[in-house]
PDB file with SEQRES, HELIX, SHEET and CRYST1 records, atoms N, CA, C and O in Angstrom:
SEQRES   1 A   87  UNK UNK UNK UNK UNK UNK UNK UNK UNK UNK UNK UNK UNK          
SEQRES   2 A   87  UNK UNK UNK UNK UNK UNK UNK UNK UNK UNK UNK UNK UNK          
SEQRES   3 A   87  UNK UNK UNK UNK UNK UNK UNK UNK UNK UNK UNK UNK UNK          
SEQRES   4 A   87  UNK UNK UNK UNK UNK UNK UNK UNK UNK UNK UNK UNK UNK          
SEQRES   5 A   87  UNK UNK UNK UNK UNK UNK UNK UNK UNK UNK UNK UNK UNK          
SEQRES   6 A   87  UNK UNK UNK UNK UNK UNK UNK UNK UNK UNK UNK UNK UNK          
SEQRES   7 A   87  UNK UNK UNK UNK UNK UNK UNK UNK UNK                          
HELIX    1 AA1 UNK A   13  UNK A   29  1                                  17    
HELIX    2 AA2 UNK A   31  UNK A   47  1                                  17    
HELIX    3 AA3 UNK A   49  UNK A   68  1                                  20    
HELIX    4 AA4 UNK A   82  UNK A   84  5                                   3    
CRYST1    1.000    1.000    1.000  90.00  90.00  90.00 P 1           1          
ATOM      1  N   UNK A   1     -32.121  13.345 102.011  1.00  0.00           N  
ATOM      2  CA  UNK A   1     -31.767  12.690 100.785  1.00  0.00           C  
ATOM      3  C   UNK A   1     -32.710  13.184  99.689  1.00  0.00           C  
ATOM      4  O   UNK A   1     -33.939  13.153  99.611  1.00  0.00           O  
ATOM      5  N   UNK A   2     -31.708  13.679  98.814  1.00  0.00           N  
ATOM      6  CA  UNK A   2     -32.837  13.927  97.492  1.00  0.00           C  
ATOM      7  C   UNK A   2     -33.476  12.799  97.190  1.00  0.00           C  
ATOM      8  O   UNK A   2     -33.128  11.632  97.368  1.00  0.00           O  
ATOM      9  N   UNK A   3     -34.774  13.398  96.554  1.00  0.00           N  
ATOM     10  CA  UNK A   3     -35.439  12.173  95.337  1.00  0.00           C  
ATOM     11  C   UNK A   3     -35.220  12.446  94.340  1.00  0.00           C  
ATOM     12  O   UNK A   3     -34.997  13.627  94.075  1.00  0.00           O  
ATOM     13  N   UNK A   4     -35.189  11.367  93.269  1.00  0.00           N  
ATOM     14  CA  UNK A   4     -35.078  11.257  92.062  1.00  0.00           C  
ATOM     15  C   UNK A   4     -36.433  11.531  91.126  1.00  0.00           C  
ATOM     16  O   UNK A   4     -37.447  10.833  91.137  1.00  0.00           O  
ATOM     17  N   UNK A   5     -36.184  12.810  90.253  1.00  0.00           N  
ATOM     18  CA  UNK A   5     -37.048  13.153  89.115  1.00  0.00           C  
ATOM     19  C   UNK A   5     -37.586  11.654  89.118  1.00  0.00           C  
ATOM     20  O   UNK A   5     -36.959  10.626  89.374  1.00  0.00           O  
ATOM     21  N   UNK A   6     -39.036  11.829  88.732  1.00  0.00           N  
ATOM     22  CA  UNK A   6     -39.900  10.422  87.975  1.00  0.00           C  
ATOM     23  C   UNK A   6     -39.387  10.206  87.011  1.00  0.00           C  
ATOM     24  O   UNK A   6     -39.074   9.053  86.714  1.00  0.00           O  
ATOM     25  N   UNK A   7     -39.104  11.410  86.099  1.00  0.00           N  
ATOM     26  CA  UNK A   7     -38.442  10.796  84.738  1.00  0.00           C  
ATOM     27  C   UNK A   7     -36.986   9.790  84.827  1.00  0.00           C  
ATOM     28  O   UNK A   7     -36.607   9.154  83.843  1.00  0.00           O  
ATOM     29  N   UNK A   8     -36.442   9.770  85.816  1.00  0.00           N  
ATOM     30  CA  UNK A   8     -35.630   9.334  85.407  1.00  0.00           C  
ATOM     31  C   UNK A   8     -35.676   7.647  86.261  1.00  0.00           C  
ATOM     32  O   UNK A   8     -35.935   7.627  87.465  1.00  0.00           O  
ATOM     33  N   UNK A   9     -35.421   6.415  85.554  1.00  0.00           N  
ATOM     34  CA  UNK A   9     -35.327   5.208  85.694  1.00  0.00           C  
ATOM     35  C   UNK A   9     -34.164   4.947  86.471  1.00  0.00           C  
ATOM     36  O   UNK A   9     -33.041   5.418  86.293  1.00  0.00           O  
ATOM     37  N   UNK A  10     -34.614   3.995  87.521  1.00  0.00           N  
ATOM     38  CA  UNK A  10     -33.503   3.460  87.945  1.00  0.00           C  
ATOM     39  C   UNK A  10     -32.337   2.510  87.024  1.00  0.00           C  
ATOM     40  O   UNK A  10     -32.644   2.034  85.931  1.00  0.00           O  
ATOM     41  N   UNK A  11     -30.987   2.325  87.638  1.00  0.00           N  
ATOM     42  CA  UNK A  11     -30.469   1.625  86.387  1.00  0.00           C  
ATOM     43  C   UNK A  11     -30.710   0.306  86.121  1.00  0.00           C  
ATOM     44  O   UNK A  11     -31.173  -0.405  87.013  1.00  0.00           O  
ATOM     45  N   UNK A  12     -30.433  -0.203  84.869  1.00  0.00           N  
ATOM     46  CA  UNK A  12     -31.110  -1.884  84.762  1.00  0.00           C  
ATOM     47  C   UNK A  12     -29.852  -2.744  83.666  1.00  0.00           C  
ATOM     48  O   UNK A  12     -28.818  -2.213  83.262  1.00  0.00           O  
ATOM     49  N   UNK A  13     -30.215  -3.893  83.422  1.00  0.00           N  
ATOM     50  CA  UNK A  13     -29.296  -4.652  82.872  1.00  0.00           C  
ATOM     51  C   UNK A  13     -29.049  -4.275  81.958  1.00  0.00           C  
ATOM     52  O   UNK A  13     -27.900  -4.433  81.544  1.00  0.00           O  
ATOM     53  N   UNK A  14     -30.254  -3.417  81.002  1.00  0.00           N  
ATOM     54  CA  UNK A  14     -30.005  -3.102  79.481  1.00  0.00           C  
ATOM     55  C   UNK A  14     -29.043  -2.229  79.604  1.00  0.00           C  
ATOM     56  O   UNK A  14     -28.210  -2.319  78.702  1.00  0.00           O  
ATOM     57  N   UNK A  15     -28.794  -1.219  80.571  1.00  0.00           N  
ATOM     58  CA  UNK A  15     -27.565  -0.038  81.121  1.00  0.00           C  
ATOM     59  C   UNK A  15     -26.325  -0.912  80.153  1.00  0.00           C  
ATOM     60  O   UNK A  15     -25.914  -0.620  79.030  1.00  0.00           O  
ATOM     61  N   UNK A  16     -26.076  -1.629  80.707  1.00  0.00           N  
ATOM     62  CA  UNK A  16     -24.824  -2.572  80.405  1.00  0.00           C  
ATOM     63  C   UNK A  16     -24.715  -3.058  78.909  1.00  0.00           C  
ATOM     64  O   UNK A  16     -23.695  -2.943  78.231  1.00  0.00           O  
ATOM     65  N   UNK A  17     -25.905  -3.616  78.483  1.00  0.00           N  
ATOM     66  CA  UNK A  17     -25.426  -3.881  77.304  1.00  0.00           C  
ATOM     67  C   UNK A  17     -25.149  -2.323  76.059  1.00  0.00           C  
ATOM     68  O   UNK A  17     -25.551  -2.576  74.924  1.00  0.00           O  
ATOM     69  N   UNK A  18     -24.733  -1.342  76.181  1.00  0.00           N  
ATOM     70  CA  UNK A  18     -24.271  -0.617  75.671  1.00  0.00           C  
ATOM     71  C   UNK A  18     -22.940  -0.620  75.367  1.00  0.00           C  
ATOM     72  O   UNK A  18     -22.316  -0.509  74.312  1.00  0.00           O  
ATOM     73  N   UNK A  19     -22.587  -0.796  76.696  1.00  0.00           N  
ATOM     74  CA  UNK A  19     -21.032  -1.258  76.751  1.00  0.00           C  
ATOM     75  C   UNK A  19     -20.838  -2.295  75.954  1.00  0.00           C  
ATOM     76  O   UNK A  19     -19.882  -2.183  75.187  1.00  0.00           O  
ATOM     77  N   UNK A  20     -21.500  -3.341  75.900  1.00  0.00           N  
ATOM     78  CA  UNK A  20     -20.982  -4.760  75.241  1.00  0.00           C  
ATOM     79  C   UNK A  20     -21.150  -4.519  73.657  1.00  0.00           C  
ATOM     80  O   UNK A  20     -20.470  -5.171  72.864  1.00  0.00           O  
ATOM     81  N   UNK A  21     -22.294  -3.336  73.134  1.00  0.00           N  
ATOM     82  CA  UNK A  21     -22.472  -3.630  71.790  1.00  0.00           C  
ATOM     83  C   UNK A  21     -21.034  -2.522  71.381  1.00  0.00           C  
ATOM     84  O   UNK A  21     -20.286  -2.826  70.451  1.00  0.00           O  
ATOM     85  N   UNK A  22     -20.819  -1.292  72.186  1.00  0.00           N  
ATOM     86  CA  UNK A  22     -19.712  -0.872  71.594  1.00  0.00           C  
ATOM     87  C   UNK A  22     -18.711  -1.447  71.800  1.00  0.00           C  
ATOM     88  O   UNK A  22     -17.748  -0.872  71.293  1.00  0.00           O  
ATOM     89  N   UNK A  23     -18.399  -2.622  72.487  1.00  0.00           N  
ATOM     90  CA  UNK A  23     -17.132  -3.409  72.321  1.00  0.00           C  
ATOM     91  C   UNK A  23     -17.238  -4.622  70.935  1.00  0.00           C  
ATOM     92  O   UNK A  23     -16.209  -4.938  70.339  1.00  0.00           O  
ATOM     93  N   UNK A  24     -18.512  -5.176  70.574  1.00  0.00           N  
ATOM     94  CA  UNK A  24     -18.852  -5.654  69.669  1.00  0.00           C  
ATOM     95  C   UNK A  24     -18.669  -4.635  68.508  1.00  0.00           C  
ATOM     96  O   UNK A  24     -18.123  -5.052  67.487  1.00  0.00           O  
ATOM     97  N   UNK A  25     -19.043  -3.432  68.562  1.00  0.00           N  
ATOM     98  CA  UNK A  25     -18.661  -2.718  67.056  1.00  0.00           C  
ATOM     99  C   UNK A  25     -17.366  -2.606  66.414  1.00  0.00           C  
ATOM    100  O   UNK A  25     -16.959  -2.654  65.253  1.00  0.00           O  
ATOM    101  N   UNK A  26     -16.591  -2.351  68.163  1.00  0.00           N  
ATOM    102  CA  UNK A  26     -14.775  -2.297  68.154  1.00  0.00           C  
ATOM    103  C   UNK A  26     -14.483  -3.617  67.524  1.00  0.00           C  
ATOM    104  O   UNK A  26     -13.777  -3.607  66.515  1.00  0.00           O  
ATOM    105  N   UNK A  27     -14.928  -4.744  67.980  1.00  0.00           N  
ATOM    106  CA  UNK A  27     -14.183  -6.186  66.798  1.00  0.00           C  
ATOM    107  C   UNK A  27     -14.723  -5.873  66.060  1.00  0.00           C  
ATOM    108  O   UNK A  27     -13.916  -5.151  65.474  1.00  0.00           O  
ATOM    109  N   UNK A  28     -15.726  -5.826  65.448  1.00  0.00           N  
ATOM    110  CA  UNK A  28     -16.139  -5.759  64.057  1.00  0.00           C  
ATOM    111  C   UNK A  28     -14.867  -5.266  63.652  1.00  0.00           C  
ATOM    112  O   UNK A  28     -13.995  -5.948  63.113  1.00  0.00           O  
ATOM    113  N   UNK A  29     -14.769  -3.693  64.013  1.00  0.00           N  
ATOM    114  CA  UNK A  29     -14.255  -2.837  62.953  1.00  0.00           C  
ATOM    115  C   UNK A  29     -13.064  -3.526  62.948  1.00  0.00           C  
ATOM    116  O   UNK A  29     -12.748  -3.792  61.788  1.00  0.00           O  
ATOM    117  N   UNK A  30     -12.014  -4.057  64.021  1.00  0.00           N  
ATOM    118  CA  UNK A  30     -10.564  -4.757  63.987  1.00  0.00           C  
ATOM    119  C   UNK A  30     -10.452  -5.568  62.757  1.00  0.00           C  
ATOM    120  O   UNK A  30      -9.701  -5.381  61.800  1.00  0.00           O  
ATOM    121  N   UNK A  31     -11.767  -6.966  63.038  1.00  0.00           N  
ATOM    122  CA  UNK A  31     -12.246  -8.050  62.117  1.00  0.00           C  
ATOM    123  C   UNK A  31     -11.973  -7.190  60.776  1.00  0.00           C  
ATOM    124  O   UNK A  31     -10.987  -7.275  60.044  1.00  0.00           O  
ATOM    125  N   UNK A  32     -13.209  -6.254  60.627  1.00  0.00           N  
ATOM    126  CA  UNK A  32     -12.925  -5.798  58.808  1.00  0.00           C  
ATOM    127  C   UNK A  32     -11.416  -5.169  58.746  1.00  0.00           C  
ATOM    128  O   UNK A  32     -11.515  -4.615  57.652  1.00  0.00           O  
ATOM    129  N   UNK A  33     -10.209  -4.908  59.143  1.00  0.00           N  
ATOM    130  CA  UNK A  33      -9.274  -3.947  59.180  1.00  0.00           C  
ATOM    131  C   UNK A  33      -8.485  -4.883  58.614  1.00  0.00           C  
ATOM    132  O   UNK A  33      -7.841  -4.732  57.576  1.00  0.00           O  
ATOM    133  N   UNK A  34      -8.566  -6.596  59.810  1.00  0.00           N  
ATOM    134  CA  UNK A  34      -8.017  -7.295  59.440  1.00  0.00           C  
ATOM    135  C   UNK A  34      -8.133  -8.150  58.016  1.00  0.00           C  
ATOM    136  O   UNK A  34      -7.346  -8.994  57.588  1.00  0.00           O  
ATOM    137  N   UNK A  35      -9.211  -7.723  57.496  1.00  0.00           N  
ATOM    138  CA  UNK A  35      -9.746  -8.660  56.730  1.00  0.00           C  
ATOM    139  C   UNK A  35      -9.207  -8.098  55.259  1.00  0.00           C  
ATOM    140  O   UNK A  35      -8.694  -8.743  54.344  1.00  0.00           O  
ATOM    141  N   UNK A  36      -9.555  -6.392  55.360  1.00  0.00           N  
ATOM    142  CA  UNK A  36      -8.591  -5.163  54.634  1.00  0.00           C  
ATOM    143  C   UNK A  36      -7.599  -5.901  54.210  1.00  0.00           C  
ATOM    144  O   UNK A  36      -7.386  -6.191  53.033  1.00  0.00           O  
ATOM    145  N   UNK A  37      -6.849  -6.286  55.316  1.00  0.00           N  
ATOM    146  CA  UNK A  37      -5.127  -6.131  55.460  1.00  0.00           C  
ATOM    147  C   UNK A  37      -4.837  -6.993  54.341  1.00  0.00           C  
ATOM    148  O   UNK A  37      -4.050  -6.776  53.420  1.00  0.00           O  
ATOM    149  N   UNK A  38      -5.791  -8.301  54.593  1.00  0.00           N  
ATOM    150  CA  UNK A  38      -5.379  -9.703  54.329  1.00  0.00           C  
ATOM    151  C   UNK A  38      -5.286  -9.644  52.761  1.00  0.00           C  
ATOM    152  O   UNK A  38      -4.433 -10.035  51.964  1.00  0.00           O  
ATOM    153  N   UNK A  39      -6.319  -9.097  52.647  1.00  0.00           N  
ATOM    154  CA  UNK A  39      -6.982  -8.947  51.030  1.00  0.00           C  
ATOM    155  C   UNK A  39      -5.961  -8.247  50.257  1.00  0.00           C  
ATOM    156  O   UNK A  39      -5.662  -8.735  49.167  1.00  0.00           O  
ATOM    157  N   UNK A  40      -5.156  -6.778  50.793  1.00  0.00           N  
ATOM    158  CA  UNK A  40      -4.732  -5.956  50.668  1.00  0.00           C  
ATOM    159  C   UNK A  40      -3.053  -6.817  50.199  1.00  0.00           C  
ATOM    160  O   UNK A  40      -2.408  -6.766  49.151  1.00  0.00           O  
ATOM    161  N   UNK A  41      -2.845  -7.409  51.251  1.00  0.00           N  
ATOM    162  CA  UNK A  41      -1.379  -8.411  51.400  1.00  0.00           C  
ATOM    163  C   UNK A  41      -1.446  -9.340  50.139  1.00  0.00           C  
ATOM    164  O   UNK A  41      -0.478  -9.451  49.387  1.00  0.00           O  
ATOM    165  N   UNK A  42      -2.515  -9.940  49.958  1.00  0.00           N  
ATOM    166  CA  UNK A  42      -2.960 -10.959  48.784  1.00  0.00           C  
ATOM    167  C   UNK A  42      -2.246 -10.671  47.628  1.00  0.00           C  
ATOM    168  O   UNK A  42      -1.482 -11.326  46.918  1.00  0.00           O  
ATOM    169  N   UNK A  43      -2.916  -8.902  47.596  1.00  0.00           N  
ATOM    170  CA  UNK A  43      -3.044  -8.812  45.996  1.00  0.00           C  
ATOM    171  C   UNK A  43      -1.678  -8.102  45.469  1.00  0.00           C  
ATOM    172  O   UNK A  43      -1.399  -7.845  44.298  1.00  0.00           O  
ATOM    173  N   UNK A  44      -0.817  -7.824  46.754  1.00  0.00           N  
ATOM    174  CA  UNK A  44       0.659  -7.519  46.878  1.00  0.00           C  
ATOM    175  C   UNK A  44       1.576  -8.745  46.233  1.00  0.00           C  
ATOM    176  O   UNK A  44       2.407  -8.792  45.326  1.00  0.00           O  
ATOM    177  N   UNK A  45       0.984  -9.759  47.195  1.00  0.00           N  
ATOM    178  CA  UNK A  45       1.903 -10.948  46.477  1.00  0.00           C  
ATOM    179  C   UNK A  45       1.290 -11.306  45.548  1.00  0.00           C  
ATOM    180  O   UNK A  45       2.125 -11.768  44.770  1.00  0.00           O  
ATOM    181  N   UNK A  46      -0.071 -11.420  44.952  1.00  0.00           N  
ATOM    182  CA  UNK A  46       0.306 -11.608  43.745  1.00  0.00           C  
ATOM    183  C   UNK A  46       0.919 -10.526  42.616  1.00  0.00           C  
ATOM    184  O   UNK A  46       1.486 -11.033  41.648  1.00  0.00           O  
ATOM    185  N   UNK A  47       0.867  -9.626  42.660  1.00  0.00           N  
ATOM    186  CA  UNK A  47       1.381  -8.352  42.211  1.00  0.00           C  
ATOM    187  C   UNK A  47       2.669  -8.611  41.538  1.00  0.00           C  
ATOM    188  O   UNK A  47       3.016  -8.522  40.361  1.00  0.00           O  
ATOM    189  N   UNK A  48       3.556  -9.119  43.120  1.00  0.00           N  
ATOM    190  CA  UNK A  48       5.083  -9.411  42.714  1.00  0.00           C  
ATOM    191  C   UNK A  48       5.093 -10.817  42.085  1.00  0.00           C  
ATOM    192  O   UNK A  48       6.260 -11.169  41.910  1.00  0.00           O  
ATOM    193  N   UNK A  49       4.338 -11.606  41.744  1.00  0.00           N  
ATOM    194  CA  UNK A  49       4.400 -12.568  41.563  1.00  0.00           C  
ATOM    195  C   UNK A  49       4.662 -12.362  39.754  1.00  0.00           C  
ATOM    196  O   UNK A  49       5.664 -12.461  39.046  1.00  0.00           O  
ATOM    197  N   UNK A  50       3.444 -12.086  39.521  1.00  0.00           N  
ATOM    198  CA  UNK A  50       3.608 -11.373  37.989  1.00  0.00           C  
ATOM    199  C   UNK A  50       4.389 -10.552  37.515  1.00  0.00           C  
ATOM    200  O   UNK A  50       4.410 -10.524  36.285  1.00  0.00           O  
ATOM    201  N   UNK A  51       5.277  -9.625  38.227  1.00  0.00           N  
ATOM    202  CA  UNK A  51       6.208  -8.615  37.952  1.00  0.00           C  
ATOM    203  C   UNK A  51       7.425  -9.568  37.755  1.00  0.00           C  
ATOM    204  O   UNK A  51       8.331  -9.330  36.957  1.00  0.00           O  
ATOM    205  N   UNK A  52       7.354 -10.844  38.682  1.00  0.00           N  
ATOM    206  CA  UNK A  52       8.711 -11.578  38.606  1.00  0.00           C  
ATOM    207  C   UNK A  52       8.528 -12.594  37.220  1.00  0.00           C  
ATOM    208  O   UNK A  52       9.529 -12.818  36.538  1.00  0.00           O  
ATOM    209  N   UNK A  53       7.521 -13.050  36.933  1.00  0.00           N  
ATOM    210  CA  UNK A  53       7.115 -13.564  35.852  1.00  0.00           C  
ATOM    211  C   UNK A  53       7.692 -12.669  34.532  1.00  0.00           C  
ATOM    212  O   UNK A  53       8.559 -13.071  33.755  1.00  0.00           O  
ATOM    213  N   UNK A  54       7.037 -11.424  34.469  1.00  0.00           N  
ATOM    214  CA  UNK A  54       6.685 -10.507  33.662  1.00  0.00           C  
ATOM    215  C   UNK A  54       8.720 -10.178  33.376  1.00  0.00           C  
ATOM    216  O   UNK A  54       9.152  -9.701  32.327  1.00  0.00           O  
ATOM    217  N   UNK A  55       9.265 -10.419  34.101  1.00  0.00           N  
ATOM    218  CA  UNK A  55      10.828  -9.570  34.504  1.00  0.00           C  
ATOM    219  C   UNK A  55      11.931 -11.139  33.282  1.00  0.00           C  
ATOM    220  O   UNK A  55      12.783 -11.165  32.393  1.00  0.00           O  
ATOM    221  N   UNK A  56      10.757 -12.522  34.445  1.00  0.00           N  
ATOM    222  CA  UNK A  56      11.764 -13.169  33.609  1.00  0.00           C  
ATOM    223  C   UNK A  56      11.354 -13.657  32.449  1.00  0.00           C  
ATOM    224  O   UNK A  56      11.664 -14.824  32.210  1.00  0.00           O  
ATOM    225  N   UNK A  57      10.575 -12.915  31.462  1.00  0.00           N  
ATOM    226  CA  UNK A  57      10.233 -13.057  30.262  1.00  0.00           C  
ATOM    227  C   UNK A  57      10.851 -12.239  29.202  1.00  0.00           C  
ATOM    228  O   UNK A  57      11.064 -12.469  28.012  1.00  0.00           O  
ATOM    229  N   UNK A  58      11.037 -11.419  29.813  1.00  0.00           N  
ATOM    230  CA  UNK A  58      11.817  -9.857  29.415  1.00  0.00           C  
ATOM    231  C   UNK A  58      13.574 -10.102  28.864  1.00  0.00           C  
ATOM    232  O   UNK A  58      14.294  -9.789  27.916  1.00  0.00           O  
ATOM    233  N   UNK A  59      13.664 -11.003  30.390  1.00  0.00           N  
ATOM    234  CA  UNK A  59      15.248 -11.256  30.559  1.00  0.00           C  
ATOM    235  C   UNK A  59      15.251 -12.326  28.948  1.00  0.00           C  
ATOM    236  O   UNK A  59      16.023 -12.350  27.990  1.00  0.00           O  
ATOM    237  N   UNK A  60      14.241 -12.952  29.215  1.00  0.00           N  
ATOM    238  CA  UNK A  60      14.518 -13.961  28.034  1.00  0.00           C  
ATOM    239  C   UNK A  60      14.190 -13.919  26.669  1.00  0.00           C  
ATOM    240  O   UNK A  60      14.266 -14.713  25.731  1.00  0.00           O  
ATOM    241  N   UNK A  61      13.928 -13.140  26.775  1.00  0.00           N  
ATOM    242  CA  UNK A  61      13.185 -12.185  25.381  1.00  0.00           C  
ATOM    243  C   UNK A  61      14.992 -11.431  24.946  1.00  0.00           C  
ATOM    244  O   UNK A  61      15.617 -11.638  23.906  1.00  0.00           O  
ATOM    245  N   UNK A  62      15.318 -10.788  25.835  1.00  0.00           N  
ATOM    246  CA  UNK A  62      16.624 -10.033  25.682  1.00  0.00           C  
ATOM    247  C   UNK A  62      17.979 -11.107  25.072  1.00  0.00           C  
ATOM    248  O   UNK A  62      18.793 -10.999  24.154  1.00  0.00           O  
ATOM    249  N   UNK A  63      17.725 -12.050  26.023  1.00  0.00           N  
ATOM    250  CA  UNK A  63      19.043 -12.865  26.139  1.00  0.00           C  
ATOM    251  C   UNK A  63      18.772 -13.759  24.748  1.00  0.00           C  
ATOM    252  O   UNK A  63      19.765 -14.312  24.275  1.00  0.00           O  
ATOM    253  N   UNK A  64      17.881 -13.881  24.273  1.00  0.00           N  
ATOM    254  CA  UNK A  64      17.663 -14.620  22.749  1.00  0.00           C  
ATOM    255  C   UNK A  64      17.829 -13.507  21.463  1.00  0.00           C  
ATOM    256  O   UNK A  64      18.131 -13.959  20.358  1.00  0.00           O  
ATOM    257  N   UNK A  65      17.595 -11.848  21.659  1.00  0.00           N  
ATOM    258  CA  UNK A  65      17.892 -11.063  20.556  1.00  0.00           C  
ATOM    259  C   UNK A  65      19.256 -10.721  20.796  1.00  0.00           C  
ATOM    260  O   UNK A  65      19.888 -10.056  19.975  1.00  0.00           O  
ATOM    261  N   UNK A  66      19.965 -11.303  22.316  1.00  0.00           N  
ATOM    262  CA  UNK A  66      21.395 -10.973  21.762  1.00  0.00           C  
ATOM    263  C   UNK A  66      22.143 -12.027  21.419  1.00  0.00           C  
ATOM    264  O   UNK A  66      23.359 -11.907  21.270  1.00  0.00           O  
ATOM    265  N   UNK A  67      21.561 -13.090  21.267  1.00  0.00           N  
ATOM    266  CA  UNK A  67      22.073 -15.141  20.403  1.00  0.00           C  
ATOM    267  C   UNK A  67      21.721 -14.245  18.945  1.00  0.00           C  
ATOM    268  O   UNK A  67      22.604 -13.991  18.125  1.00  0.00           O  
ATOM    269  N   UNK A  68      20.675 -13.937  18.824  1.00  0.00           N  
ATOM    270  CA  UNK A  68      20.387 -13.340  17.712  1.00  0.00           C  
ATOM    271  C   UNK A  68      21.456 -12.713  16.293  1.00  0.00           C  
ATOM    272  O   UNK A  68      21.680 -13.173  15.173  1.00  0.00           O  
ATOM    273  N   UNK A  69      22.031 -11.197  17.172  1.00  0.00           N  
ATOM    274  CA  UNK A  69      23.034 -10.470  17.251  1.00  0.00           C  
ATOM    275  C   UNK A  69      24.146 -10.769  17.949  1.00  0.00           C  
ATOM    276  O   UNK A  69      24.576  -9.910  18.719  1.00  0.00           O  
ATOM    277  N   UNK A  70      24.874 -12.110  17.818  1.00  0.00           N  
ATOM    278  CA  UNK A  70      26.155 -11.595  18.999  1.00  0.00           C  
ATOM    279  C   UNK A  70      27.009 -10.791  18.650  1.00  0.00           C  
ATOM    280  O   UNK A  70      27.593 -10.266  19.598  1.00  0.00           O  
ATOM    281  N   UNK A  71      27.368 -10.436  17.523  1.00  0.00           N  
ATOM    282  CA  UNK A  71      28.591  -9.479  16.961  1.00  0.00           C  
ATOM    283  C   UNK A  71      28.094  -8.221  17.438  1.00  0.00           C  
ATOM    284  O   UNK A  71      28.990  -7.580  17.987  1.00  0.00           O  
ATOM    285  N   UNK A  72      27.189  -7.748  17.426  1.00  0.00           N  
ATOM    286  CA  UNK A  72      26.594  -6.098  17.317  1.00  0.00           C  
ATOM    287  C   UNK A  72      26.979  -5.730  18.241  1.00  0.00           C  
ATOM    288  O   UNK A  72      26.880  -6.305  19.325  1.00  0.00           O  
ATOM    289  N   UNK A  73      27.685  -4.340  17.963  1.00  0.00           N  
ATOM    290  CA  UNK A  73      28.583  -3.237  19.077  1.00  0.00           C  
ATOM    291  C   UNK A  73      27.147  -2.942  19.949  1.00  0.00           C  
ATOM    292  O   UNK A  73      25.975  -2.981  19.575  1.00  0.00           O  
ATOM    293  N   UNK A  74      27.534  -2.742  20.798  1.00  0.00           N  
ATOM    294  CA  UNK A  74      26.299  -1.984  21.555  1.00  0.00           C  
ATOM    295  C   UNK A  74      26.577   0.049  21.262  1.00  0.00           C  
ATOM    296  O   UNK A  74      27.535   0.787  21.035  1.00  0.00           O  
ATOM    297  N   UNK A  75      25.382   0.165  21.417  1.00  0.00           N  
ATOM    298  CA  UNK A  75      25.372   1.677  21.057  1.00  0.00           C  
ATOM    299  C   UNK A  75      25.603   2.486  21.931  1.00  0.00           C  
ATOM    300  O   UNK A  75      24.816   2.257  22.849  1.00  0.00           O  
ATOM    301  N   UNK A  76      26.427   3.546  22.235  1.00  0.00           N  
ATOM    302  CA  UNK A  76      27.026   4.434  23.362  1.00  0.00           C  
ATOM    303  C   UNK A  76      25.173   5.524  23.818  1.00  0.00           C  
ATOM    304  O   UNK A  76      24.250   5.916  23.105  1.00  0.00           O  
ATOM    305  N   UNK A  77      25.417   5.597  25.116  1.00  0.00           N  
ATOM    306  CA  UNK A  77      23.915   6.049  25.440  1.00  0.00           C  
ATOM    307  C   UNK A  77      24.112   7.233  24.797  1.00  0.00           C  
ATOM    308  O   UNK A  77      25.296   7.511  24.608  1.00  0.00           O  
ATOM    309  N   UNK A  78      23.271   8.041  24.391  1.00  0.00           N  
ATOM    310  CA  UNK A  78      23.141   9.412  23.735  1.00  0.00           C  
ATOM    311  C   UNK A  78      23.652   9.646  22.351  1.00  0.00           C  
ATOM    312  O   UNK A  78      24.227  10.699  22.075  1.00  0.00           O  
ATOM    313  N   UNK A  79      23.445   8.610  21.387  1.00  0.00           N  
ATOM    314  CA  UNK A  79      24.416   8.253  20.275  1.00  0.00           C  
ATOM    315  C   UNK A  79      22.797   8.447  19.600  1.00  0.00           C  
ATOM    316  O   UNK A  79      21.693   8.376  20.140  1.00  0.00           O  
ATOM    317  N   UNK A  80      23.196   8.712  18.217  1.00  0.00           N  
ATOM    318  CA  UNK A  80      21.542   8.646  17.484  1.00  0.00           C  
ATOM    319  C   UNK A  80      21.623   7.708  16.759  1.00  0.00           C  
ATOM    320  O   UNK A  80      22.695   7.304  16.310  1.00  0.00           O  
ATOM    321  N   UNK A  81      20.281   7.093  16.467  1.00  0.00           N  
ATOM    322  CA  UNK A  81      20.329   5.722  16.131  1.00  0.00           C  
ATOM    323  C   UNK A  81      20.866   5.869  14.946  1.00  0.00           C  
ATOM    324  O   UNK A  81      20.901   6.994  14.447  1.00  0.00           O  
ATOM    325  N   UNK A  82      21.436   4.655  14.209  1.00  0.00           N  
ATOM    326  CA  UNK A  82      21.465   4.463  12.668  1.00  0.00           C  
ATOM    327  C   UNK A  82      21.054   5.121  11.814  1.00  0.00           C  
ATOM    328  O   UNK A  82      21.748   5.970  11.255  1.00  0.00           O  
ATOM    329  N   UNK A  83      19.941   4.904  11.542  1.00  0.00           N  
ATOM    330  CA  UNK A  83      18.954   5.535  11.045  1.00  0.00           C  
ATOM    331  C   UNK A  83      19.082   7.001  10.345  1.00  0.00           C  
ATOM    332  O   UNK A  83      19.110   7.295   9.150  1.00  0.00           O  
ATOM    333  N   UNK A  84      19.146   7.774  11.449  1.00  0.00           N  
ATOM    334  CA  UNK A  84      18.906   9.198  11.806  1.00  0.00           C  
ATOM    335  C   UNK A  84      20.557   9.459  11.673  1.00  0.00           C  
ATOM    336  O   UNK A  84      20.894  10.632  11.514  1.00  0.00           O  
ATOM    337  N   UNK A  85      21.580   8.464  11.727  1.00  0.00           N  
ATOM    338  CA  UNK A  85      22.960   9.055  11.153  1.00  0.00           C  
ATOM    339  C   UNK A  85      23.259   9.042   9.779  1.00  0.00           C  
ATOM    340  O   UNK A  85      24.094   9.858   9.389  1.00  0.00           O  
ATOM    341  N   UNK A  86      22.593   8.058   8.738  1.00  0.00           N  
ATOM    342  CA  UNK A  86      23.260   8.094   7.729  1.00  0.00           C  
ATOM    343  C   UNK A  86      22.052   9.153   6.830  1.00  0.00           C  
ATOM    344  O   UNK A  86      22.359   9.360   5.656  1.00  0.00           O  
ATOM    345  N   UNK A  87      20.932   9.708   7.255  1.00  0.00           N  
ATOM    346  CA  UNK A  87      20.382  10.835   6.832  1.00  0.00           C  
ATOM    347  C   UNK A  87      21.039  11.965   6.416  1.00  0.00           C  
ATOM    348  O   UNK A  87      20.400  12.949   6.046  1.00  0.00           O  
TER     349      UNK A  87                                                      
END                                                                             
């Protein structure tokens, strides 16, 4: 039976906790990924939250300049404005 170099230690409990801290680094990193996500999801909904705000202000902004104007033809797309026709 060989012997074992002096340098080298038999194995011991600390052996093991290597394993446990790289399974501890692995949640961490899940934990922050999840935490990413959450933050990430947040600022999505509020995002749409304001876009839907922002949309029905627009709508109502529109729907009062055409109470405004109800007679007015609407203008054919690619038509030049007023303006720039009687020039």
């Amino acid at each position: 039976m060989p012997q074992r170099p002096p340098w080298r230690l038999p194995p011991s409990r600390l052996g093991s906790l290597r394993g446990l801290v790289g399974q501890v680094r692995g949640w961490y990193a899940v934990h922050e990924k999840r935490h990413a996500l959450a933050e990430a999801q947040q600022h999505a909904a509020d995002s749409a939250t304001q876009l839907a705000a922002e949309r029905t202000q627009i709508a109502a902004e529109l729907a009062a300049s055409k109470q405004l104007f109800p007679n007015s033809p609407a203008a054919p797309r690619g038509a030049p404005p007023a303006r720039a026709a009687q020039l």
